[in-house]
N, C-alpha and C positions, 0 to 999 in steps of 0.2 A: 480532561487531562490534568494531571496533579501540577501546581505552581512549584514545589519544593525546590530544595535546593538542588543544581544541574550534577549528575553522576560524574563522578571523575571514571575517566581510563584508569584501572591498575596498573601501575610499573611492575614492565615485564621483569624477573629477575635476572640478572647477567647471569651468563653462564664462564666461567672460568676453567680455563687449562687443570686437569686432573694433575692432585699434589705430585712432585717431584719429574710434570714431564715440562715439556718448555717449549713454547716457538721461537725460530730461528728467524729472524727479521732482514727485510733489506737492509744493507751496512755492516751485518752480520754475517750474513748467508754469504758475502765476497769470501770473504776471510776461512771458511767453510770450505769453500769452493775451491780457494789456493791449496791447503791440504792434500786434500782430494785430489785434485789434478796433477801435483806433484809427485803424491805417491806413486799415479798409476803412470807416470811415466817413468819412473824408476823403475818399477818394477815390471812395466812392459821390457825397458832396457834390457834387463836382465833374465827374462823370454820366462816371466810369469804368466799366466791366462785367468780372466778373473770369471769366476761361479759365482752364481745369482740361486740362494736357498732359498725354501719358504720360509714365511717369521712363524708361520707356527708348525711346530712338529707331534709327534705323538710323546706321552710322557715319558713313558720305558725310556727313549732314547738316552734324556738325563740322565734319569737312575742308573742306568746299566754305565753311560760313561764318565758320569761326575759324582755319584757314589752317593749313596741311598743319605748316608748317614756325614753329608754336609753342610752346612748352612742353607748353601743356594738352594738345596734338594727340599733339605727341612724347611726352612721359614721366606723363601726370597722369592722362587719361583710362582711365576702367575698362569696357573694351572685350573682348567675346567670343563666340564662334561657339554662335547655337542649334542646336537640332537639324535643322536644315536646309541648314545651312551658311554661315546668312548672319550678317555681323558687324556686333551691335549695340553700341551704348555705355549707360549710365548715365549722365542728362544730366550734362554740366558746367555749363552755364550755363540761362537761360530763353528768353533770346531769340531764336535758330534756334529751339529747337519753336514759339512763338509767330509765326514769319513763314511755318514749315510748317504749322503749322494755318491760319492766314489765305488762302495759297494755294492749299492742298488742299480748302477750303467757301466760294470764290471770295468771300468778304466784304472785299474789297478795291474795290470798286466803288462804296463810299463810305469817308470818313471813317470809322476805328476808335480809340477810345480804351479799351484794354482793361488789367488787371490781372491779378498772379497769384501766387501764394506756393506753395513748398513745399521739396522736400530739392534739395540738388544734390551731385554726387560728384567729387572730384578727389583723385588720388594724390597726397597733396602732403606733405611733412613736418609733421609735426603739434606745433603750439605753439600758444600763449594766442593765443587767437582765429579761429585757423582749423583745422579740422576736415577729414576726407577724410570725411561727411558734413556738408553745414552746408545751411543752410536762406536762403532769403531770398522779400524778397516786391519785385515787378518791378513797373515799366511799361511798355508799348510803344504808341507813341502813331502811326497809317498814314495816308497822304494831305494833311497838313499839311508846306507847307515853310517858312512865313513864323517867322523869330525868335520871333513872340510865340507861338507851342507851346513853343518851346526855353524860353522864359521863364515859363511853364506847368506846367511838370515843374517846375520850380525853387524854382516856387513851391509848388509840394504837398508838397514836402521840406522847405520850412521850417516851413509849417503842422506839419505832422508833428512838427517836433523843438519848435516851439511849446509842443504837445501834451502832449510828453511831458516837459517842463521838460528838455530838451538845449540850454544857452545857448552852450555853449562850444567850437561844433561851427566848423569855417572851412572858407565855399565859395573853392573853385579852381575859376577857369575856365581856356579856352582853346579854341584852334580850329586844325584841323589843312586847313582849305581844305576846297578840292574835289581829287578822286582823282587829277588831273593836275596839282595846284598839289604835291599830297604827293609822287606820283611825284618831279618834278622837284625837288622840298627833296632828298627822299631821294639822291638821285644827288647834289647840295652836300653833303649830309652823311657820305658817305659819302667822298668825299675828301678831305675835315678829319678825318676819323678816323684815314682812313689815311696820311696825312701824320705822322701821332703816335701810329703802331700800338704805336711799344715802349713807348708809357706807358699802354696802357689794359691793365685786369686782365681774367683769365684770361674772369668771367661777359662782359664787353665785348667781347674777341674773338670769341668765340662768336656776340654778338649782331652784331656786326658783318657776318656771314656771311649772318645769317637775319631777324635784324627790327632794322635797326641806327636805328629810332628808338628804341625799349629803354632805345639805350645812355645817354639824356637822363635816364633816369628810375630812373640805378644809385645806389645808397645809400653806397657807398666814399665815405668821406673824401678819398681819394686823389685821386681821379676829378674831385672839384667844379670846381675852377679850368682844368681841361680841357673840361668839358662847359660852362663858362661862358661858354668865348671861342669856341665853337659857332656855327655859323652861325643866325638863330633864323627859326622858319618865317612869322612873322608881319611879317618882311619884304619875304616874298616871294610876297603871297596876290594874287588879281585881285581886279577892281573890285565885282565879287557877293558873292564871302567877304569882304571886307573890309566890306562894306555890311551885308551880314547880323550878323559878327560885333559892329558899331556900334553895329546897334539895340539888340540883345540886350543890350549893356553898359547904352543910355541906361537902356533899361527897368528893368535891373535898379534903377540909379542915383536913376529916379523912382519908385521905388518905396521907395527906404530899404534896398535890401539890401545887406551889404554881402559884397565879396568881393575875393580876391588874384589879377590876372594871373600866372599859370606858365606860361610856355614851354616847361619840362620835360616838362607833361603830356602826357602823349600815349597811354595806356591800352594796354594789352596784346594786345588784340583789332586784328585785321586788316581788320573793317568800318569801324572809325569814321572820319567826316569830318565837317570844319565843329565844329561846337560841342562841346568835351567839359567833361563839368565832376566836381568829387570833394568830398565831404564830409567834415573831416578833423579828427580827434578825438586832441589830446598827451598823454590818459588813458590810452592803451590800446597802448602801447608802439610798438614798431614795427611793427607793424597799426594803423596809424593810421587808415585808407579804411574809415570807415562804410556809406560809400554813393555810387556811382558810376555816368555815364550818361554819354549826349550822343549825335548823329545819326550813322546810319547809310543813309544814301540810297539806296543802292546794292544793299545787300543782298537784298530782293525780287526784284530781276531775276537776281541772281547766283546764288538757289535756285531760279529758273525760272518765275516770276511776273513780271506788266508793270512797266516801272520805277511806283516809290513810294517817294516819300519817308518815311521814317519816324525817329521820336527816342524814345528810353525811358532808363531806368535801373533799379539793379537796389540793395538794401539788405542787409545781413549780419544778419540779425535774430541772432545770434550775439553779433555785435559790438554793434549794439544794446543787444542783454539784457547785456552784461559793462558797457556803459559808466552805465547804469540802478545796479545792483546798485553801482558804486564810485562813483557819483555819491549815489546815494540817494535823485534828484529825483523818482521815481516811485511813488508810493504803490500797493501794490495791497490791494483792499478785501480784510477777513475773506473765506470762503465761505461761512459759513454765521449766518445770522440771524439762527436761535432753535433752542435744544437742546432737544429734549422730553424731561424727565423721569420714569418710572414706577416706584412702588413698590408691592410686590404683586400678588395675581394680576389681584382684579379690575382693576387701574389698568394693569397690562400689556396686558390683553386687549384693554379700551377704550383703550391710547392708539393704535394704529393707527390706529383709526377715527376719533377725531380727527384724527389727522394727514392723514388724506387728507382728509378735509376742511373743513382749513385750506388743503391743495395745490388742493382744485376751485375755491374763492373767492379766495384767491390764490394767481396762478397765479407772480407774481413773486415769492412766500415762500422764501426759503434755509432748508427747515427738516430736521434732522435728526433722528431717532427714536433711542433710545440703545436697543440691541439688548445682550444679552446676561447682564441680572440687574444685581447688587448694589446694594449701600446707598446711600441720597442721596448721602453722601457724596463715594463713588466715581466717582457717576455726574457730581457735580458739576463734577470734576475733570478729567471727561473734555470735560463742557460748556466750560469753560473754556479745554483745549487746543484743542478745535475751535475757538474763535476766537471763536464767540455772542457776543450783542449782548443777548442775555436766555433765559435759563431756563425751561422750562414745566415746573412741579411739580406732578406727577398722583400722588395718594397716595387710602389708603382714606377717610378723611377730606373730600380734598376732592370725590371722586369724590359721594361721600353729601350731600353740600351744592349738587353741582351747579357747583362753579365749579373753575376751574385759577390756580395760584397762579403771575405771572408776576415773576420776579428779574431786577432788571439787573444785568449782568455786568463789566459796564466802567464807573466812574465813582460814584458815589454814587447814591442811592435804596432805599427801603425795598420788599419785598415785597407786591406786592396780588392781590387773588382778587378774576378777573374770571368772571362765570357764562360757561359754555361758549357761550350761543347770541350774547354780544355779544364772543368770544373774538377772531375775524378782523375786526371793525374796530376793537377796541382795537390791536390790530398793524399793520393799517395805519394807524395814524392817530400810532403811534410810530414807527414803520420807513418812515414818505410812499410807501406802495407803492399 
């Protein structure tokens, strides 16, 4: 057998999180979670019902409802052949799966107010706030055409950032007509552009070819006093969209909210008509769009379903949670209650069985068991990183006496022993569980 020198193991390589997706960590995942649980009771309140899509669909479905010849379609979408041959995508958005599931379980045949959250996927360059996974939680509201739905939504998005202490958020509205009033903007717009092709930037010509309202909503400096003297579409709406878009404003109006006319707006997506509207946050750099919706009428009949009207929106829970976190207006609670502490064998053995139960009588108890051994000390320490709100200190002593010693952890007070059988209503009756 050879002397040489002893073979090293090779270092395994780490494997890393694919560019632009991210894990959500405990400490993080709280803050997540408050979002999410806020939304869905708001909008339970409001007798939304929430739908669960698959994340992957067939590709057609984009193409036919976010239009062959747009970004997402051309360059963002993560599109590929199973073993069958056929080409699916990774949602980019929610609202196609949502109008093909309503179609495909014929529940279109009344009024739908539905909800839904989860990942969505776009190739996209990856910077503060947008991700090539990000997540978001949607509405999509069927059979309703009258303004006060549009003002509906609107209002569940303000409740929402109510909620969640976001003061500082500005509604943009606006209204892109109906699909023949846009057509025919389009075709005026497109000859004010081209009238002044050599002054618009390279991303503008482009758009000018493929979606040249886009070109309203370009961020150049350059560009503003060009896009200004624009033709503007709310010149040019009939006596229905103009009617509609009225109410929509009075109501807003009598209700106290308050919000900014943009004519620029005009959303990236190829369904929307009539009401659009955006949520728009100066914290969060140039991702500024929290939260974005408005009517899509058309699209229902355009995936192969009877015409229906429909209006939704869709939130960045992303952006969300970045604008929470640099704001700070969002509290989220410790997780856990009460630490239980054991010293020794006997107090090891029996704290389990106390702890469950304290879990069978309350069932809403955050209680932790510290698993592992060592000294109070130790253990205290670790009580106090978990977050706890009080200490249960099980030692030989107390164990022999019959009672558990309970410590507050936050704020003053002195330690007391409370006998084990009046143990769970002493806790609720500290913790209002």
């Amino acid at each position: 057998m050879s002397q040489g020198a002893p073979q090293r193991t090779p270092v395994a390589k780490k494997i890393q999180a694919i560019r632009g997706m991210h894990d959500i960590l405990p400490g993080e995942v709280e803050l997540w979670q408050a979002v999410e649980d806020t939304a869905r009771r708001i909008l339970e309140a409001y007798g939304y019902q929430e739908i669960r899509t698959p994340v992957v669909e067939v590709t057609e479905l984009f193409k036919r409802s976010i239009g062959e010849i747009t970004d997402i379609v051309e360059k963002e979408m993560y599109s590929f052949e199973d073993r069958n041959g056929d080409s699916l995508t990774l949602r980019p958005e929610g609202t196609a799966s949502c109008v093909r599931a309503a179609i495909e379980h014929g529940v279109l045949n009344q009024a739908q107010r539905l909800w839904y959250r989860g990942p969505m996927f776009r190739h996209e360059r990856p910077q503060k706030g947008r991700y090539r996974q990000f997540h978001q939680i949607g509405v999509e509201v069927f059979g309703l055409e009258g303004p006060d739905i549009d003002q509906e939504v609107i209002l569940i998005t303000r409740r929402l950032w109510q909620a969640l202490g976001c003061d500082d958020l500005e509604l943009q509205i606006n209204t892109l007509g109906s699909a023949a009033e846009r057509r025919d903007y389009r075709d005026r717009l497109v000859v004010y552009l081209r009238s002044r092709e050599a002054a618009l930037d390279e991303d503008s010509r482009r758009r000018l070819e493929t979606n040249p309202l886009r070109v309203l909503d370009s961020k150049n400096p350059d560009m503003q006093e060009l896009i200004g003297g624009a033709p503007q579409l709310l010149e040019h709406l009939g006596v229905e969209s103009r009617r509609h878009f009225d109410r929509l404003c009075a109501g807003l109006d009598g209700l106290g909210i308050g919000y900014r006319l943009n004519p620029r707006l005009v959303r990236g997506l190829d369904y929307y008509n009539r009401t659009v509207f955006e949520w728009v946050s100066d914290q969060l750099g140039a991702q500024g769009t929290v939260c974005a919706g408005g009517r899509y009428d058309g699209l229902v009949e355009q995936l192969g379903g009877r015409p229906t009207p429909a209006v939704g929106f869709a939130l960045g829970v992303e952006r969300v949670v970045a604008l929470l976190e640099q704001t700070e207006t969002c509290r989220v609670p410790p997780q856990v209650d009460v630490y239980l502490i054991a010293v020794g064998d006997s107090a090891q053995e029996r704290g389990p069985v106390i702890a469950e139960g304290l879990h069978d009588r309350l069932p809403a108890l955050r209680l932790m068991t510290h698993c592992g051994g060592g000294s109070f000390k130790s253990q205290f320490k670790k009580a106090d990183r978990a977050g706890a709100a009080y200490a249960l200190v099980l030692g030989e002593n107390e164990l022999a006496r019959g009672v558990a010693g309970v410590k507050p952890l936050r704020g003053e007070g002195e330690q007391e022993q409370i006998p084990l059988d009046r143990l769970a209503e002493f806790l609720a009756r500290k913790l209002s569980i």
